[in-house]
N, C-alpha and C positions, 0 to 999 in steps of 0.2 A: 425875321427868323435869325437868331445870333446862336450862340455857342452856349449859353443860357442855362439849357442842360446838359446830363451826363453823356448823351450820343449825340456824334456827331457822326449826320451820313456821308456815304460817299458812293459814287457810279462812276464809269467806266464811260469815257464820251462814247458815242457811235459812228460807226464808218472803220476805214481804214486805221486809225490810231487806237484804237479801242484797245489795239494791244490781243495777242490771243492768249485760251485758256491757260496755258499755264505760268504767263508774266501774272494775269487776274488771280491765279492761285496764290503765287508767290506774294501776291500784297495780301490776299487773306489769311493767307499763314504767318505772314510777318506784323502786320500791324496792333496784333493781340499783346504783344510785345506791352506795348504801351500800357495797356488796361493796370499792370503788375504797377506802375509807378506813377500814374496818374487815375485819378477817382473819377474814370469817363470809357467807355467803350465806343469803338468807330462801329458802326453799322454799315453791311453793304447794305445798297438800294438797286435795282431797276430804274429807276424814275431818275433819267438824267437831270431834268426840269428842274426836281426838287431836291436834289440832293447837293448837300454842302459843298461838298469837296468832289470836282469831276476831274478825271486822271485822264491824261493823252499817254500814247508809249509813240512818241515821234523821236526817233534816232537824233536828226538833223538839229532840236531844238536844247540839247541839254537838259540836267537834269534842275529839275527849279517845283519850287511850291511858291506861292503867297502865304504871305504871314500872318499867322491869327484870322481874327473876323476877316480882312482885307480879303480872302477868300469871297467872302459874303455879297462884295461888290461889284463880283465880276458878271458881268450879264451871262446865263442858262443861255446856248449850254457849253459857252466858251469853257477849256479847261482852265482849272484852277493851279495844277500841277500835272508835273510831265517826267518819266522818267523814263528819260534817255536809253541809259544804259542796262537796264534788265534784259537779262538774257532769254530767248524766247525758246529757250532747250533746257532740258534736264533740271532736274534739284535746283536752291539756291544755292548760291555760291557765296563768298565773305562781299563781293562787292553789289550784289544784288540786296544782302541783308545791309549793309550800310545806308547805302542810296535811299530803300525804302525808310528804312527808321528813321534818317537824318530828314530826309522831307517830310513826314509825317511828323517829325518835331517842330519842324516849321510851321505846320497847320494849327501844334500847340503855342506858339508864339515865340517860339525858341529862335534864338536868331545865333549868329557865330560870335564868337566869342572877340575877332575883329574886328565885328562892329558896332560894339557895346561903344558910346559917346563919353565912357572915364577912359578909353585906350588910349594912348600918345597918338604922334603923327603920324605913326610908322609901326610894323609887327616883323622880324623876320621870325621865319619857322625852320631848321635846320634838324632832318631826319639821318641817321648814322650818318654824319659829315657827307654823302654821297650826290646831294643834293638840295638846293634851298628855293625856296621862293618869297621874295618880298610882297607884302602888300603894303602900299601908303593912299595914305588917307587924300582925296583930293579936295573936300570940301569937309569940317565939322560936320557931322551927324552920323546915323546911320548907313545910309548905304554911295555915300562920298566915297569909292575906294575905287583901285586898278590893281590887276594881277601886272607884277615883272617878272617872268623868271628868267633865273640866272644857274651857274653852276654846269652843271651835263643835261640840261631841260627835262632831266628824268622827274615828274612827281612820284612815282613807283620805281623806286632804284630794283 
């Protein structure tokens, strides 16, 4: 079962992490997103077992997906991605619609732009002079890196 076709499903693990209805709303509202710039639709499913992509909302773990197929490899009905930080009240907000799309890009194989293997050894990123944060590379490849930060430790000045 790979990515093969145009949908790619996804479920909501079960139990406590499952996230409530309205984080679940907010991925189904937000993830259509996608369809506009990629020639594929995400499907929700029921069927934890068999679905692609299964979503935790565990606080504690951050927010993270597997990338591409690597999804595919992870044993049902461990979660493939998890997002942290959706808010389990009201409307989305600008960081609820980030987190989702950016992880759900990640499910399309989208990785960050850090850690593309043509980057040098090192990336600083500096937002209105207020704050920076370094990343450097620990080892060639992909995901070789460490966060440093520096500055006023504000990522959100």
């Amino acid at each position: 079962m790979g990515f093969s076709s145009q949908n790619i499903s996804y479920a909501f693990v079960d139990g406590s992490l499952s996230g409530n209805q309205i984080q679940q709303d907010k991925v189904h509202r937000l993830v259509i997103e996608w369809s506009r710039y990629a020639n594929l639709t995400f499907i929700s499913t029921t069927d934890i077992q068999n679905a692609q992509i299964r979503i935790s909302f565990d606080s504690t773990d951050g927010n993270w997906s597997r990338i591409g197929t690597d999804a595919l490899k992870v044993v049902s009905p461990e979660p493939t991605m998890n997002l942290a930080v959706v808010d389990d009240t009201g409307p989305a907000n600008d960081i609820d619609t980030g987190v989702i799309l950016h992880e759900f890009g990640h499910v399309l194989g989208l990785l960050h732009e850090f850690q593309s293997p043509e980057r040098p050894g090192h990336v600083t990123l500096k937002e209105d002079g207020k704050s920076y944060l370094i990343l450097r590379c620990v080892h060639p490849g992909l995901f070789g890196f460490f966060l440093s930060f520096s500055g006023d430790q504000s990522i959100y000045p």
